[in-house]
N, C-alpha and C positions, 0 to 999 in steps of 0.2 A: 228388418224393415220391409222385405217386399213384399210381406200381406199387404201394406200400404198400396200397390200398382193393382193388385187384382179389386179394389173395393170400388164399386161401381159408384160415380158421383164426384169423388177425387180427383180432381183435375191436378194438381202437384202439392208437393209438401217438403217440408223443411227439418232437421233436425238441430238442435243450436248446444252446445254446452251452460247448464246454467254455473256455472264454476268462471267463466269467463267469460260468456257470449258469444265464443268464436262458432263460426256455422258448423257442423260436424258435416253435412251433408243434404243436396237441395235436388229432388227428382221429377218429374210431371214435366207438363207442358201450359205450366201457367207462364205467364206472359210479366207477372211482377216478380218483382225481387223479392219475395217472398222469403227468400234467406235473409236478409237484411231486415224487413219487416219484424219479421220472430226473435231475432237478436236484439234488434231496439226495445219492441214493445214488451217483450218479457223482462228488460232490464229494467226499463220504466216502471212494469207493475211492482220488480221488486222495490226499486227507489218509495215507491209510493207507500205498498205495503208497509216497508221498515217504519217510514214517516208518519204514518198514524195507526200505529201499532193494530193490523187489521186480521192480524192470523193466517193462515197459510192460502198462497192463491189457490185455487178450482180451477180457473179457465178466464179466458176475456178472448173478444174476438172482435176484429173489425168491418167496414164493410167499404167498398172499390167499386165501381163500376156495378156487373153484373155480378159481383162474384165479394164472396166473404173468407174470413181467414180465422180461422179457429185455431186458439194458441192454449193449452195448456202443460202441465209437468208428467214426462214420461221416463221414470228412473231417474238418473241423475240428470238429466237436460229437460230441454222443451221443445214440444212437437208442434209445428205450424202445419196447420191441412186447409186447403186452400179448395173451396163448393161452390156452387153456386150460389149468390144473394139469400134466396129464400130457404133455405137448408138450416134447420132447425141445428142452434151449435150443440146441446146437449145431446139430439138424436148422433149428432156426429161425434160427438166423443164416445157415446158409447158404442158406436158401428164400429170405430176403431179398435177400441180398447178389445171390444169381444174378438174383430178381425185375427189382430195380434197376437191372441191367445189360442186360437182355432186352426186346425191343418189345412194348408192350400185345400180350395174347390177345384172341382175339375176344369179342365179345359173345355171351355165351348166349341160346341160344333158348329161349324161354320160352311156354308153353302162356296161352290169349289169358285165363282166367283170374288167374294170376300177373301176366301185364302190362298189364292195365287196371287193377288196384291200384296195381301202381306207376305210372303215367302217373297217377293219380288221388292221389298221394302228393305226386308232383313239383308238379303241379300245383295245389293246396292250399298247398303254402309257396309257390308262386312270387305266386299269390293275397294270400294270407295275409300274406306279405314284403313285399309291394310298397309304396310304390318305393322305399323307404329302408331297409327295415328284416328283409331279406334272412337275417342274418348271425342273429340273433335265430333266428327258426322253422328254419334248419339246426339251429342247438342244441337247438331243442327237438325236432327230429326226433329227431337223435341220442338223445337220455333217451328216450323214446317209444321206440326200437328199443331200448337198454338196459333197459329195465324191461316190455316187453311183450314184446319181438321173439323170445326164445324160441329156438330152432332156427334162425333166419333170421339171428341176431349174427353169425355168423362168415361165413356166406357175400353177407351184405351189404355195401355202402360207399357213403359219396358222392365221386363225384365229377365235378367243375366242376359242383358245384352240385348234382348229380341223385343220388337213389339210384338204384344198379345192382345187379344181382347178378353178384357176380364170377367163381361159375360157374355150371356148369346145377343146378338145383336136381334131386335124384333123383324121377320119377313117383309114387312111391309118397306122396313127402310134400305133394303137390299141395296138396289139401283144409286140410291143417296151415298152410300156408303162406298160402293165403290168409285165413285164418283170423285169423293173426298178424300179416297186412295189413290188415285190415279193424278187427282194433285200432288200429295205430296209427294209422289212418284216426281212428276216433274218439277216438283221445285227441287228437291236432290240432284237432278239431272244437272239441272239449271246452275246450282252451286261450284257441280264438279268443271262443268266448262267452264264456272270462271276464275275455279283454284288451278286447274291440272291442262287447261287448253283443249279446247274440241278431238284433238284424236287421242291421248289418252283416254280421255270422259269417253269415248264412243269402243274404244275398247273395252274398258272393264263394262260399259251397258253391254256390248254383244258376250264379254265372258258370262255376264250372269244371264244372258237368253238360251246359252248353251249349258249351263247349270242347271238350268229350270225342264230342260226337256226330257 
């Protein structure tokens, strides 16, 4: 599933068992329950489908706020992918399905701005995580990029661990960009002091300043 993190537009997505509805697995930085959405509303279409005998779903998608949730059948389960509003759900089924089938794109090149924020992002949860407690500061990256990340949602992800960007970010939005890192730079900060207490928090910042050099 991490072709899913590098598909530019994808703000989070879900994966659910259609066997039982349990979530198998829920990544991005959307801001709904999107695991829980995919699990109901696929359960429902099936409810419905069986009930006026309608033949096999395609797809069905909702729409929230700014943003839409494209739900249909991927193998034996159901994939939630979560776009913006306007995001054509059939264009998006198939950007996925091709994604899926297709070998990782390169890594974008990224101006040394942009990529010392994220090398300093990365490094901050791996700090911060350590050694047990990993899985914790991904999530909170994740909300941190949902609720600051701004322009950067859709073209961000993690994956194996790392935030990426999943493509080239356009020159013009350089400045915005880092800007929007350097938040969530500080909201991570911000968390560590008030799980671990200002001088822990202030040591693992200065171990990752001496990492970085």
């Amino acid at each position: 599933m991490e072709a899913l993190d590098k598909i530019s537009g994808v703000i989070g997505y879900a994966l659910v068992k259609a066997e039982d509805g349990s979530i198998d697995e829920v990544r991005g930085s959307s801001t709904a329950p999107i695991g829980d959405l995919t699990a109901f509303f696929s359960s429902a279409s099936e409810v419905i489908r069986d009930s006026f005998t309608m033949g096999n779903i395609r797809s069905l998608w909702l729409t929230y706020g700014a943003h839409r949730l494209v739900i249909f059948p991927h193998e034996d389960k159901y994939l939630g992918v979560e776009v913006e509003r306007d995001r054509d759900a059939d264009d998006v089924i198939r950007l996925v399905s091709t994604s899926m089938k297709t070998s990782e794109q390169p890594v974008a090149q990224l101006p040394r701005s942009i990529s010392s924020k994220l090398q300093q992002i990365n490094l901050l949860v791996d700090e911060f995580g350590s050694p047990d407690n990993k899985e914790h500061w991904l999530q909170l990256l994740n909300h941190g990029i949902g609720i600051l990340g701004g322009e950067l949602r859709p073209i961000v992800g993690i994956v194996n661990n790392n935030l990426i960007f999943k493509e080239q970010p356009p020159d013009e939005k350089e400045d915005e960009f880092v800007q929007g890192l350097r938040s969530i730079i500080d909201y991570l900060v911000k968390k560590a002091v008030e799980e671990m207490g200002s001088t822990q928090a202030r040591a693992k910042v200065q171990a990752v300043i001496e990492r970085m050099r």
